[in-house]
N, C-alpha and C positions, 0 to 999 in steps of 0.2 A: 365683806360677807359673801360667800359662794351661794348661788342657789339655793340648794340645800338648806343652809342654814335661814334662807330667808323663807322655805315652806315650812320652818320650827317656827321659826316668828310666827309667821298666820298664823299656823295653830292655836300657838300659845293666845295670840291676839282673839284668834275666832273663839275659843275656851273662855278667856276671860268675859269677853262682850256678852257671855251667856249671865253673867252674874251683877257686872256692872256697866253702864252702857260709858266707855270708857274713850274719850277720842282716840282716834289712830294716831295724829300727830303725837298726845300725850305718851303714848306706848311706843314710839318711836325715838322721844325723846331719853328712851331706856339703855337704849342700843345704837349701835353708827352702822347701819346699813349699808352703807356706801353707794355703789350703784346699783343695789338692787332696789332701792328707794322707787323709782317709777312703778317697780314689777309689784312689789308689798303693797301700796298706796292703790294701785287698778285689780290686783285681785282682792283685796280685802273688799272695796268700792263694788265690783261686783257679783261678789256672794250676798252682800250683803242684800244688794239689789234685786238678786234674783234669788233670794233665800226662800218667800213662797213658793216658787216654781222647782228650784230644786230639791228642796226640802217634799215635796207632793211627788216628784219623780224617783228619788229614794221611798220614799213612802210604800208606794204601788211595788215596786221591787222588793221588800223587807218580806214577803213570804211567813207567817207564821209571827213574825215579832211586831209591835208596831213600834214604830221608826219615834216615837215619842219617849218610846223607853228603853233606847238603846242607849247604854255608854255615853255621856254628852262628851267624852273626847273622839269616839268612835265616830259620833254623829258628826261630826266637824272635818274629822279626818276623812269621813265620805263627802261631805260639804265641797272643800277642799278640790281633792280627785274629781269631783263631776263639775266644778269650775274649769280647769284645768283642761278636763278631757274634752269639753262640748264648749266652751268659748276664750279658750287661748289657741289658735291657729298656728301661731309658731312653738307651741311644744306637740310634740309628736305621741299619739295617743299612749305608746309603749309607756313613756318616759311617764306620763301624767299616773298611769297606772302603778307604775312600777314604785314611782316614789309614793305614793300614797299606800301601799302596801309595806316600803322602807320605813313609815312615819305609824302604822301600825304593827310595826315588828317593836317599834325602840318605846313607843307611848302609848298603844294599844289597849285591850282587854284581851285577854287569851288568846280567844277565838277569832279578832278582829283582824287578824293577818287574811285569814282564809274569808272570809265575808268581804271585806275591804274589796279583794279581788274577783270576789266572785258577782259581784253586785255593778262596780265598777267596768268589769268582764262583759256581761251582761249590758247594760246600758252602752259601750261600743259599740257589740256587734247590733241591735236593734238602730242605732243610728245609723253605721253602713248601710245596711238594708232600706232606710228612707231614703 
């Protein structure tokens, strides 16, 4: 499994978890990850963990919508991205952006390509600046 297809997993896995609290091993059991098994298992672990906090940090950025009733694939996919951007150190902010804007182009809502990144965009550059 490339990368790639292991930020479909989460999704699919963070989507699902909104309906049935479903183990991670179980849904793993689905698919052979191969070595991206470490990578799926600590970021699903923690979005999970930090879902109040980022979930409250998308919130405060959602301008006009509240972040409660956006898209629950949307909302995952920004989930996702701000995991990604602000506590995985070896992916490069581009890359966390870029594919969570990839993952909004292919599973998205219309609109969620351009928010995806403009939200994503946004909470970057506010964290250089700290």
């Amino acid at each position: 499994m490339q990368r790639r297809e292991a930020r479909e997993f989460l999704l699919s896995a963070l989507y699902r978890r909104e309906y049935v609290d479903t183990p991670l091993d179980e849904m793993l059991a689905e698919t052979e990850p191969g070595d991206q098994r470490g990578y799926i298992a600590s970021v699903f672990k923690g979005v999970l963990e930090r879902l109040d906090e980022i979930d409250r940090m998308l919130g405060e950025r959602t301008v006009g919508w509240r972040f409660e009733r956006l898209a629950v694939i949307d909302r995952n996919i920004l989930r996702l991205g701000v995991y990604e951007l602000l506590y995985c150190d070896e992916i490069p902010a581009e890359v966390a952006i870029d594919e969570a804007v990839e993952l909004a182009k292919t599973y998205g809502t219309e609109q969620a390509r351009g928010f995806v990144n403009g939200i994503l965009d946004r909470i970057w550059k506010e964290k250089r600046q700290t």
